[in-house]
N, C-alpha and C positions, 0 to 999 in steps of 0.2 A: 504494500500500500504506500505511496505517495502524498504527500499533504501537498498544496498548492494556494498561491493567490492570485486571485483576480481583481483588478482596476477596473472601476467604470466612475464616469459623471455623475454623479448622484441627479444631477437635470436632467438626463435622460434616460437611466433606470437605476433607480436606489436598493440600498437592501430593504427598504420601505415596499418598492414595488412587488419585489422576489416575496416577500412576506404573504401580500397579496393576490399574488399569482398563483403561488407556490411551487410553482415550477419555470422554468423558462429556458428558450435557446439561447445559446451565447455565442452569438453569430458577428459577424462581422469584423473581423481581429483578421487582420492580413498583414500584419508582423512575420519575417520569415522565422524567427526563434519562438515568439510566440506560438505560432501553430505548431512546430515542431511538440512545442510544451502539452499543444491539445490535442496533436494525438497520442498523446503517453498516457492521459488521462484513462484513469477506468475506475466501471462503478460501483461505486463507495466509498470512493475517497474524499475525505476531506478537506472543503478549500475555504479559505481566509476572504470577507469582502473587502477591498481596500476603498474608500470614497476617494477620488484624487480633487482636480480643482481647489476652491476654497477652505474645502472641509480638512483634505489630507489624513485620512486615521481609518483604521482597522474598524470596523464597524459589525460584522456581523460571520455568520458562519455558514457554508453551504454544502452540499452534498454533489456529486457526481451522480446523477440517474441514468444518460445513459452517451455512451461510447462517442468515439468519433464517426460521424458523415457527413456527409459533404454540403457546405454551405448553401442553400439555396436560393442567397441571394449575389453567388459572386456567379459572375458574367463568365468568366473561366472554368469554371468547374474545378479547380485545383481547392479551394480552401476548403478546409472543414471546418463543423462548428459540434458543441457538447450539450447536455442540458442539465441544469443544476436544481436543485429544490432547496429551498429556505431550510437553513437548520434553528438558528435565532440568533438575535441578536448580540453584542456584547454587554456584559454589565456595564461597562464605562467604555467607548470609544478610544482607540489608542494612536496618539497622533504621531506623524510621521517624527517629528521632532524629540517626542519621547524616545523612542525606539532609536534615533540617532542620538540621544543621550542614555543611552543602555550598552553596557558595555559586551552583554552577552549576544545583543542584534547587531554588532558595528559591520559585523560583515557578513550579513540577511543579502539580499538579491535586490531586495526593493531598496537599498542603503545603494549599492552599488550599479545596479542598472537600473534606476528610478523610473525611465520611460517607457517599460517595457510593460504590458498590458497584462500577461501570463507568465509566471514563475512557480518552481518546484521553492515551497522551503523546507527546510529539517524538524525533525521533529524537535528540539529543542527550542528550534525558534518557536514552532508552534507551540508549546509549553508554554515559554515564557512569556507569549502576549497574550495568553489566557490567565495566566495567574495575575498579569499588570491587571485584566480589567476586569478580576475580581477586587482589586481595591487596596 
């Protein structure tokens, strides 16, 4: 199993939305490392929601439901996309800043390649920004 994070807009789909969706494609990622990253994805894994924009911070928790296929909105046919279900929220939101004053996240993926929309992280990291937003 794999842990992961995913970036989006909170303007254009929130962990707010995923909530009341409760499930959705996650489509549209035409990063060449990113999609590599989704088709590694498989289901059950657990993925991190990141808000980017204004917000910047870990916000919620989601699941893998189901596999890689193929985008169906890229004109090319080459991209795939995955679909995720709401797991919930965080206790406390964890903001990019925190975790770059965290000496055990200094070298997380989202520290490091910032603008990249899909990343594997370690279970460690995943630990410890669960435990931050427990409080």
């Amino acid at each position: 199993m794999e842990r992961w994070l995913i970036k989006t807009e909170p303007e254009t789909y929130s962990i707010g939305d995923l909530a009341t969706d409760h499930t959705t494609e996650w489509n549209g990622v035409r990063n060449s490392l990113a999609q590599q990253y989704m088709r590694q994805m498989e289901v059950g894994d657990p993925v991190l929601v990141y808000h980017s924009g204004k917000e910047k911070a870990v916000v919620g928790v989601a699941e893998v439901v189901r596999e890689k296929y193929l985008d169906p909105n890229d004109a090319k046919g080459k991209a795939v996309c995955v679909e995720f279900a709401f797991k919930g929220t965080l206790d406390r939101p964890i903001a990019l800043s925190e975790i770059r004053a965290t000496s055990k996240l200094k070298d997380m993926a989202l520290v490091k390649i910032s603008r990249l929309s899909v990343m594997p992280i370690r279970a460690s990291h995943w630990n410890t920004i669960i435990e931050m937003s427990h409080g």
